[in-house]
N, C-alpha and C positions, 0 to 999 in steps of 0.2 A: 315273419314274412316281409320281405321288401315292399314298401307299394311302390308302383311306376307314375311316372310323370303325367300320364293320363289317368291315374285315377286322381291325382289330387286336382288335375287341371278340372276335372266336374265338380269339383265339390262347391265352388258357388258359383251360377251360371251369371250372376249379374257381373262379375270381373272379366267374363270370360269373352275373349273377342278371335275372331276367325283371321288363322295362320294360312297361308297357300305356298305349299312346295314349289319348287321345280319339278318334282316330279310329278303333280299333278293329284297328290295326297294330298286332301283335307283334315287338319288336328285342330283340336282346342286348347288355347293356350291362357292359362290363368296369366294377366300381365305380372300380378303384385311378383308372383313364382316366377314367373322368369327372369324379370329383371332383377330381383334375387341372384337368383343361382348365375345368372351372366355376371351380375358385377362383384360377386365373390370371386368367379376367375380374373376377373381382368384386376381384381384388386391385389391376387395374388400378384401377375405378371409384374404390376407396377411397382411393386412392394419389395422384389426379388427378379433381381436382372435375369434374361434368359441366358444359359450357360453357354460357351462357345462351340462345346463340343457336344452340344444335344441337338438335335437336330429338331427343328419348327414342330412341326407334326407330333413325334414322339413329346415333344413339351409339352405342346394344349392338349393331347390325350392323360398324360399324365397329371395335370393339374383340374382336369374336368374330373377324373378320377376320385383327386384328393378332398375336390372341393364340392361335388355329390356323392359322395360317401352316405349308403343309406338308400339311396334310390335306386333304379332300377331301370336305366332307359330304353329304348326301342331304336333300331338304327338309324331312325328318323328322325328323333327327337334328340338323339347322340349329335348324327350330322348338324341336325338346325345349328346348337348350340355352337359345337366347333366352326361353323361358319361365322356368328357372331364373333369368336374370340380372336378370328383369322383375320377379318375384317380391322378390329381393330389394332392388329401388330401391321398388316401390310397395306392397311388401308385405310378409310378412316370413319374407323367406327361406325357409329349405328349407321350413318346416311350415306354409307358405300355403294349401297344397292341401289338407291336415287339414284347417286350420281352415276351410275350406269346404266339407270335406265332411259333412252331415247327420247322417250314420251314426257320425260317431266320436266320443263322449261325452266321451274324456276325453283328452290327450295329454299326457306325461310324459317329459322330455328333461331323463336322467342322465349324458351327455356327449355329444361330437361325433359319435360312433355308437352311442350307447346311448339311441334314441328309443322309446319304447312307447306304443302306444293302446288307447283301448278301444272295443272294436268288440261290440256283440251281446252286452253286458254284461261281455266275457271280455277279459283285457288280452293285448296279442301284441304282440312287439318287430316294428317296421318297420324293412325291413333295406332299403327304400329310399330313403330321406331321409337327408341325416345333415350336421354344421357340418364347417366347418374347421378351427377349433380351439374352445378357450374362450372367447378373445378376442371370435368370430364369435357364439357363444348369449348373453353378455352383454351385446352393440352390439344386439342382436335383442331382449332384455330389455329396453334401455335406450327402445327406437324404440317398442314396448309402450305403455309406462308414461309416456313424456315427455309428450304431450297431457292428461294426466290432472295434470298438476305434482308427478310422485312422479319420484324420481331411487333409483339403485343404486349404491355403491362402496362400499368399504372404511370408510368412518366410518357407511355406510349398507347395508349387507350384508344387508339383507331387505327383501322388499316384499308387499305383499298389493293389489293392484288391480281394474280390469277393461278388456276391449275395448268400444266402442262398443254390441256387441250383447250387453252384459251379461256374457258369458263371462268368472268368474274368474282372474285369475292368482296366480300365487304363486310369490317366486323367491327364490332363497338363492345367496349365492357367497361364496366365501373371503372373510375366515378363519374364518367361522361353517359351510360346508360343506367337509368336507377334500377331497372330490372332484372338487373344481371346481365352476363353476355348476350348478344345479339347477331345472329350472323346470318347474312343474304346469297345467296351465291345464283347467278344469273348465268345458265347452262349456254356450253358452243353447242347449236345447234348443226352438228355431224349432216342431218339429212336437208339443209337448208343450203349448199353451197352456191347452188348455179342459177340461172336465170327458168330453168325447164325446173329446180325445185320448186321456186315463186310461181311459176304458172300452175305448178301441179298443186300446190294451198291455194288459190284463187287470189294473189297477193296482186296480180294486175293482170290487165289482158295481153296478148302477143301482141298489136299495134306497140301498145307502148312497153313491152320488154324491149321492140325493134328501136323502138326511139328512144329510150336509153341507152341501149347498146351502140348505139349510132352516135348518141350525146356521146358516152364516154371515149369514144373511138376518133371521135372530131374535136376532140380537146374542148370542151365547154367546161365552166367550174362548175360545180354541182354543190348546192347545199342538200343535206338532206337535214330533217327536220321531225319534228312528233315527241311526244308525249314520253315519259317512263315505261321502259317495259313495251314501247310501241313497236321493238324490229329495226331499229336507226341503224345499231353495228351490223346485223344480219344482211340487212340491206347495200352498205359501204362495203361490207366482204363482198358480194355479189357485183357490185359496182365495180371494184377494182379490179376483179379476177379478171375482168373483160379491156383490160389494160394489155398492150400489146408485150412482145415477151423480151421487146430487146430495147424496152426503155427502163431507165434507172428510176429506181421509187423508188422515197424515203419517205415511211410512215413513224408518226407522230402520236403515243397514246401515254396517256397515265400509266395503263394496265394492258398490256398489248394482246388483243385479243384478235386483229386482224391475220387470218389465214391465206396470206397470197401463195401460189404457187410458180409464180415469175423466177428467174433465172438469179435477172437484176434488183432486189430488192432489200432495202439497209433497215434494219427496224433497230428506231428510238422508243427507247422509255423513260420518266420520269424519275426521281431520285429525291425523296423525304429528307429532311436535315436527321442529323446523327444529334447525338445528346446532347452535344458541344452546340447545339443550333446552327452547325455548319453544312454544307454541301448540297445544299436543294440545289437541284435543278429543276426549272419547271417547262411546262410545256411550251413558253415562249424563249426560255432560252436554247429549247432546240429547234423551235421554227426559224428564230434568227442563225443556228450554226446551219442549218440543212440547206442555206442561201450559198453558205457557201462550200457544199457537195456535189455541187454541178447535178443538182434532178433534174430529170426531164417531168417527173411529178409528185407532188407533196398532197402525202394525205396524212390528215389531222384529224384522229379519233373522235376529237369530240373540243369545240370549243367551247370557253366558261369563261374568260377572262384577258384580259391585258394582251395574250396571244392574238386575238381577234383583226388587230391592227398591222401586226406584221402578216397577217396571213391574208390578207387584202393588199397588203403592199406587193406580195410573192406574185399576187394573181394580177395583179397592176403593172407586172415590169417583167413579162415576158414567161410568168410560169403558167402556161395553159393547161387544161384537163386535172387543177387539182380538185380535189373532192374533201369532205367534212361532213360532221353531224352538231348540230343544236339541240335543248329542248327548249320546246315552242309548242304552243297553242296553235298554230295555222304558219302558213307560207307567211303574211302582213306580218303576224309576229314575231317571227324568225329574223327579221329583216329588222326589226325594228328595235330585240334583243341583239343582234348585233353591232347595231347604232348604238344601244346603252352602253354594252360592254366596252368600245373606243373612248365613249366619252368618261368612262370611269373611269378609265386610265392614265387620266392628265393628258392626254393628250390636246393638243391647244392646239385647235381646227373647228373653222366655223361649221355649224350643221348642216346646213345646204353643202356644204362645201363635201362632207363627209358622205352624204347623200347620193352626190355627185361618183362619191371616190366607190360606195356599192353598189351603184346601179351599173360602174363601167366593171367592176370586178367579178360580180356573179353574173352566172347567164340563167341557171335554171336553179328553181327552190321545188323538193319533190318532199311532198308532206305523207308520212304514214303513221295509220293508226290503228289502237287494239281496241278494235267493235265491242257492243254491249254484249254480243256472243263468245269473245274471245277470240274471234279471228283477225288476223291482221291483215290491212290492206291498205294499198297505195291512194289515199281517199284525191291527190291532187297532184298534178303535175303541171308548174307554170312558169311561164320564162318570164323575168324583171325587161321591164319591156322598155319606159323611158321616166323621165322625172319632170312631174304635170303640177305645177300652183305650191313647187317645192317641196313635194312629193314624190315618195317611189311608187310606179303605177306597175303590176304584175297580170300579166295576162295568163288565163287556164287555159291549157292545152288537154288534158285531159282531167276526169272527175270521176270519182263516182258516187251516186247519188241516193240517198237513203231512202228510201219509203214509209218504212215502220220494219215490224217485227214479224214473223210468223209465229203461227200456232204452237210451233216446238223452241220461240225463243230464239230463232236464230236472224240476223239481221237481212233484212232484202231490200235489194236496190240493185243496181246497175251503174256502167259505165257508161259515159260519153267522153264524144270528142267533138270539139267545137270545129266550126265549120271557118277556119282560118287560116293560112299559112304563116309560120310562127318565121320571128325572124332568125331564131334561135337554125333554122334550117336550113337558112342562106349557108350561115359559119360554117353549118355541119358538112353541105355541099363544094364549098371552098377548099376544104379537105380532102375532096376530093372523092366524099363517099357518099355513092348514089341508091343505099340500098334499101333504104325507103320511099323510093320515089312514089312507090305505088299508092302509100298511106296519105299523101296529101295531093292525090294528081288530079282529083275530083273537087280538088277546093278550090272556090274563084279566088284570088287573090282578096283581100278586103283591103279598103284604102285604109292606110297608115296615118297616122297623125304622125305632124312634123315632133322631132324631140332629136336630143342629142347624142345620142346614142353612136 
């Protein structure tokens, strides 16, 4: 008599961990046994090319066949399996499903069963997915990244990518990770695009969606700023889309994961040396070609280096409304990480002088951050105001402001807005765009301190 997959899946309930269909069936699935009998088929496939003249379907039917021989499945437990083997010829493997699923921000696979995501801003190991071995996450690395012309192995032990829909990757393996492969991939957030998405997460209030969208509408530079994992790109997509349709953008990324939907839009990316240790291009040899693209705005994924200084010269000599992301501890540090990375650069300019050269190039630094709850939000919004005893001095425009924690762990506080007219507003008005008048028509003017500005 055959036994079925469910009778061996009870036979020790401590292995035994809860499966959920599509269709809304509950099974028990012993993992040692599945991952078993899955990586028997997939060992076949790899073992023995698929034929040309067989058709996908009739293949994985026929090798699930071969290769549970003796058992007895249910069409459920048939299905489950062919979805895994599907997954991984069209897709990619175990973490296909992740990566379709909406909800999960971020997935992070630190070995064959050490997968974690993040779900609802909070990371939790998933204890139902998992590789075969190492071998199996870096053939899954490699299937990534090939369409993109980036490769992975030992003379090339890192990579920094993305998927089609933008989604970061990031992967390290031996001999630069002692643990084996290592892979991060940092999801595009599909339901994140607009400024009505951010409202509807509690990412900021309407005041200030208004006043960024007015910021970015009135050519002001925008730093954005925050933490890992804080929402900086999510935020810069959101920020640029509100880029009007018939100006020319050239965006600037290592890993291009900005989604504009503009007309006029030229996207750079970055370029690794080949073996030969030739052909790097980096982010600053395209900030200096895109000067000579004729933009009307340059946005630069993320700065880190030596680029820092041509992208202050851009904003210095008539490129208005570019936009950028740092990480950074607060708005002061951002500012002040940008100061290092010039002065890293050889660049031979006194620090006052340089000081001078960011207080006149950025207008606003917008800090966001991922709360102790997991939610992200815009904790600061301030304009670089003037340079006081040789200092850059930043005034807040808007805040929001902690309190503690509630009962259920989630973070409580509130927004303000200072009771000031920023100068940042003048500009905006200059432009000719009045459509915030309402948000500061209550505020007395405050006297200004003299400064250079």
């Amino acid at each position: 008599m055959k036994k079925t997959l469910s009778d061996v899946f009870e036979l020790d309930s401590k292995e035994n961990i809860l499966a959920k269909d599509s269709s809304d069936y509950e099974i028990f699935k012993d993992k040692k046994l599945l991952d078993n009998l899955r990586n028997r088929v997939i060992q076949n496939i790899i073992d023995n090319d698929i034929p040309d003249n067989e058709f996908l379907t009739e293949y994985i039917n026929k090798e699930i066949d071969n290769s549970l021989e003796g058992y007895d499945l249910s069409t459920l437990e048939r299905n489950h399996i062919f979805n895994l083997i599907e997954n991984e010829i069209h897709g990619y493997g175990p973490i296909t499903e992740l990566l379709d699923d909406e909800n999960i921000t971020e997935i992070m696979v630190n070995g064959p069963d050490q997968i974690y995501i993040e779900l609802d801003g909070k990371v939790i190991k998933d204890e139902s997915v998992s590789f075969i071995n190492d071998e199996h996450i870096i053939r899954t690395i490699q299937r990534m990244i090939q369409p993109l012309g980036r490769t992975i192995d030992v003379a090339n032990p890192m990579v920094d990518s993305r998927l089609k829909d933008g989604s970061r990757i990031n992967a390290v393996i031996p001999p630069l990770s002692l643990n084996g492969p290592v892979l991060t991939i940092r999801k595009f957030r599909k339901n994140l695009e607009t400024m009505e998405d951010l409202l509807r997460m509690g990412t900021l209030t309407s005041s200030m969606a208004r006043f960024l969208d007015a910021s970015v509408k009135g050519k002001l530079n925008i730093l954005i700023c925050g933490g890992t994992g804080s929402g900086k790109t999510t935020l810069l997509n959101v920020l640029s889309s509100l880029i009007s349709n018939d100006e020319r953008i050239i965006t600037i990324e290592d890993a291009a994961e900005l989604k504009l939907k503009q007309e006029h839009v030229i996207t750079l990316e970055t370029r690794n040396m080949n073996y030969e240790k030739e052909g790097e291009v980096t982010v600053r040899d395209l900030v200096i070609n895109s000067l000579r693209m004729r933009p009307d705005r340059i946005i630069v994924g993320e700065v880190r280096g030596k680029e820092a200084f041509d992208m202050l010269q851009a904003m210095n000599t008539g490129h208005d409304g570019s936009l950028s992301t740092l990480h950074a501890n607060g708005p002061k540090d951002a500012l002040n990480r940008l100061e290092t990375m010039v002065l890293m650069s050889n660049i031979q300019i006194p620090v006052l002088a340089l000081r001078e050269y960011i207080e006149k190039a950025i207008d606003l630094v917008v800090y966001i951050e991922r709360l102790q709850d997991g939610k992200r939000k815009i904790t600061s919004i301030s304009e670089v105001y003037n340079i006081k005893d040789g200092e850059i001095n930043l005034r807040e425009i808007f805040a929001f402001k902690q309190k503690g924690l509630t009962s259920t762990g989630e973070v409580n506080g509130s927004y303000v807005m200072y009771k000031f007219i920023p100068r940042v507003y003048e500009k905006i008005k200059q432009k000719g765009i009045n459509d915030i008048d309402d948000i500061f028509e209550k505020v007395k003017p405050k006297k200004e301190e003299k400064n250079n500005k």
